[in-house]
LUMPAVO-336529 format. One record per atom (N, C-alpha, C): x, y, z. Coordinates in steps of 0.02 Angstrom, whole numbers, padded with zeros to 5 digits, always signed. Example, Ala and Ser with C-alpha at 12.3 -4.5 7.8 and 13.67 -1.06 7.14 Angstrom:
residues 2
+00660-00284+00390;+00615-00225+00390;+00660-00165+00390;+00642-00112+00354;+00684-00053+00357;+00645+00002+00394;
***
This chain:
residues 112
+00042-00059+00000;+00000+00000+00000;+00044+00062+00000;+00012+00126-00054;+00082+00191-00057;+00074+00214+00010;+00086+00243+00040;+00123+00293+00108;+00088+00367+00053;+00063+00414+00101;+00059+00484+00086;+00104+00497+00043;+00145+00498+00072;+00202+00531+00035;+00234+00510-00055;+00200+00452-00050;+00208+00418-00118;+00139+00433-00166;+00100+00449-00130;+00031+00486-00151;+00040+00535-00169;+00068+00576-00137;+00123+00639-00151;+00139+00667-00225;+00193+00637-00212;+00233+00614-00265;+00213+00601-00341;+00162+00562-00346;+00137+00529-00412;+00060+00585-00434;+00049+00630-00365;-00003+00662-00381;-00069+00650-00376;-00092+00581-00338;-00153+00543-00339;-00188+00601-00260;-00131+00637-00222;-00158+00677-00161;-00129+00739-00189;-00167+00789-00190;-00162+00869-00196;-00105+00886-00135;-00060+00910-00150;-00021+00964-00096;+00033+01016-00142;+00032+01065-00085;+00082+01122-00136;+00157+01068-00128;+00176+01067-00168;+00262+01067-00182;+00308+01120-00193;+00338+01121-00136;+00391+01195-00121;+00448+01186-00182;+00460+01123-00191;+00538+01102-00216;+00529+01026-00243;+00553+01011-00293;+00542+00947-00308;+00611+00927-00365;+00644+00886-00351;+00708+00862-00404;+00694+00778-00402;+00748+00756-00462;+00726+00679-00470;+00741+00620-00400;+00736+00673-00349;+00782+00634-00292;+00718+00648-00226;+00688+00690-00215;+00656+00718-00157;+00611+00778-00180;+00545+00765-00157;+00513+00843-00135;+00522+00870-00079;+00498+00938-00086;+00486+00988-00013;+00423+01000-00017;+00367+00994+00053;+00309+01027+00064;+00287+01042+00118;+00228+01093+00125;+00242+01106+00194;+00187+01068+00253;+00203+01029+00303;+00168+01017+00362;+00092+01038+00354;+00055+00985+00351;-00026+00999+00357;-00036+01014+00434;+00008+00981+00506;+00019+01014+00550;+00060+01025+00587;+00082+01106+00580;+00145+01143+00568;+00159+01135+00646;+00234+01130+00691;+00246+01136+00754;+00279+01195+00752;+00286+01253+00708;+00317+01306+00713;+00285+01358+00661;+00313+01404+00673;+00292+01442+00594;+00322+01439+00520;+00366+01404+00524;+00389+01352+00472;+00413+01276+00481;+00378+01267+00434;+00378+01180+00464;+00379+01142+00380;+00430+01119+00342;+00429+01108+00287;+00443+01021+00296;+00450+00957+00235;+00462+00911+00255;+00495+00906+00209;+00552+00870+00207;+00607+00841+00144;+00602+00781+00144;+00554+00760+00084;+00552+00680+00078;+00583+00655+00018;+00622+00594+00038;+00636+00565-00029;+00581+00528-00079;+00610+00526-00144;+00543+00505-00177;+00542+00419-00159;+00613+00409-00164;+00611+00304-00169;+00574+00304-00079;+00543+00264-00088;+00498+00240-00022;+00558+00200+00035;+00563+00244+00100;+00607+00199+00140;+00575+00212+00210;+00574+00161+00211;+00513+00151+00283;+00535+00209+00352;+00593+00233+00351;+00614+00244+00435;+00702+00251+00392;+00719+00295+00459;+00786+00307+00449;+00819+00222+00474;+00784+00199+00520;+00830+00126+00520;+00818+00083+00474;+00793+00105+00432;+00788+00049+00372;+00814+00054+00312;+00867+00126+00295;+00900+00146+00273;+00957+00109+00252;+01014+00070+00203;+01062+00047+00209;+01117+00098+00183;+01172+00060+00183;+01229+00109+00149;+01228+00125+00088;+01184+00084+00047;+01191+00090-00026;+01128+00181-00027;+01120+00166+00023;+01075+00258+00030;+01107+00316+00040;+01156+00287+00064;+01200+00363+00076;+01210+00415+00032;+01197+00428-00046;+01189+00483-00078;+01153+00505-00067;+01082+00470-00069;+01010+00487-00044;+00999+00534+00001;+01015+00509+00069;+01013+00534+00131;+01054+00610+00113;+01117+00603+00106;+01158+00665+00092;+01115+00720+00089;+01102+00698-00001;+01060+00743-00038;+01015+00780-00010;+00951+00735+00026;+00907+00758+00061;+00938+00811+00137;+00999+00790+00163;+01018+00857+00201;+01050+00920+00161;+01094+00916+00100;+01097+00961+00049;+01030+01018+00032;+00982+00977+00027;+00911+01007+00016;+00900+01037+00078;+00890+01005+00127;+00861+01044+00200;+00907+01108+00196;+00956+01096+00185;+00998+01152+00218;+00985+01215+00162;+00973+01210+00108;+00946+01275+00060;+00877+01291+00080;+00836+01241+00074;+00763+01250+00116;+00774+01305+00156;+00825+01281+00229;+00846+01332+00289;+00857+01392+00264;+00920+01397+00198;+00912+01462+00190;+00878+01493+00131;+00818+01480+00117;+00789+01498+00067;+00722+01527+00108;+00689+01476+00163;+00619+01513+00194;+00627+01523+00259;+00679+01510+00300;+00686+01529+00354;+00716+01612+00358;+00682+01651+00395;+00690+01715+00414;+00769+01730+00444;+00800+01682+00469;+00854+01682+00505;+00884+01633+00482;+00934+01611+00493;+00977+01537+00495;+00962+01502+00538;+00931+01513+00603;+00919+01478+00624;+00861+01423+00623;+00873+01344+00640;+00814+01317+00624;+00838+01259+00662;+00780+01222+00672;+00788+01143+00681;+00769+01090+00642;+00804+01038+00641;+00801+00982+00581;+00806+00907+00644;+00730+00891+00607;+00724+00827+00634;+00697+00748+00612;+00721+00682+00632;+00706+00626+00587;+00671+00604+00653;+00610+00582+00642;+00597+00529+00686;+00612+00497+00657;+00595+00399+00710;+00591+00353+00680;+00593+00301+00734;+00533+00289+00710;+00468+00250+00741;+00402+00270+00761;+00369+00239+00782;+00304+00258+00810;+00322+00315+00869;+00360+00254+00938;+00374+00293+00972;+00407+00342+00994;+00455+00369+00939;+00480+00426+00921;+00437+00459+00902;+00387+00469+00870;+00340+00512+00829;+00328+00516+00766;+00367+00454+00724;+00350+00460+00642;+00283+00448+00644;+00231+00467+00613;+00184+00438+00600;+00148+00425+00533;+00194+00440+00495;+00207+00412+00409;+00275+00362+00404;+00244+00280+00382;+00304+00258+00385;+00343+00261+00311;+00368+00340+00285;+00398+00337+00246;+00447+00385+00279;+00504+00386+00253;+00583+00442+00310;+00546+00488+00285;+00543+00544+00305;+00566+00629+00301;+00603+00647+00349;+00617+00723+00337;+00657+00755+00388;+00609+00812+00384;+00614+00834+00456;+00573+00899+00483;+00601+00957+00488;+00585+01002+00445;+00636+01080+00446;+00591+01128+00494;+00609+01171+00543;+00569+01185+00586;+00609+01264+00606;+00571+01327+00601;+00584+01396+00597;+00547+01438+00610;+00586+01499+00642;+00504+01554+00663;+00511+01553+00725;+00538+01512+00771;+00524+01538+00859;+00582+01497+00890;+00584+01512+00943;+00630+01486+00989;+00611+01414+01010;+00680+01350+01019;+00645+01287+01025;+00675+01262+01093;+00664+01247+01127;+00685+01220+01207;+00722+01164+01191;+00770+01141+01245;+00811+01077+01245;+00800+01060+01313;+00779+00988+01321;+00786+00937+01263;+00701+00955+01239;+00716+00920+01174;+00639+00921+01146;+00566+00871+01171;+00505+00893+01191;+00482+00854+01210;+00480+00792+01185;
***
């Protein structure tokens, strides 16, 4: 069964696309934990960052390559936070990877 994000992707679910190359889109959080809240997903389907192998490592790269222009392309500042769950009980709750770009306010440590 596709994952959102593969719904995404192929266009069968409506969402704006910030950024899109033959490797990953950018879009933004249906619910945002900041005032910017973008997601960097790869397009190949990978369940979770632990399910990732080495033969991914361009992949992964790439997709922090991307975050980090994201950061400075809509973030007001440089500053931002970038985050992977992975798992349930971490908080993924799409089992496809993204990373969470997160901007606009001040963020406490440690994170809830």
């Amino acid at each position: 069964m596709a994952t959102l994000f593969e719904k995404i992707a192929t266009g069968a679910i409506a969402a704006e696309i910030l950024y899109r190359d033959d490797r990953c889109m950018v879009l933004r959080d249906i619910a945002p934990k900041a005032p910017l809240h973008l997601l960097i997903v790869p397009l190949q389907p990978i369940p979770s960052l632990a399910a990732a192998n080495d033969g991914d490592g361009p992949l992964l790269g790439h997709l922090l390559t991307v975050t980090r222009k994201m950061g400075e392309q809509f973030s007001q500042k440089a500053d931002y936070r970038v985050v992977i769950n992975c798992g349930a009980a971490a908080g993924q709750t799409v089992p496809h990877l993204h990373i969470h770009l997160l901007a606009g306010r001040d963020f406490a440590w440690p994170p809830g």
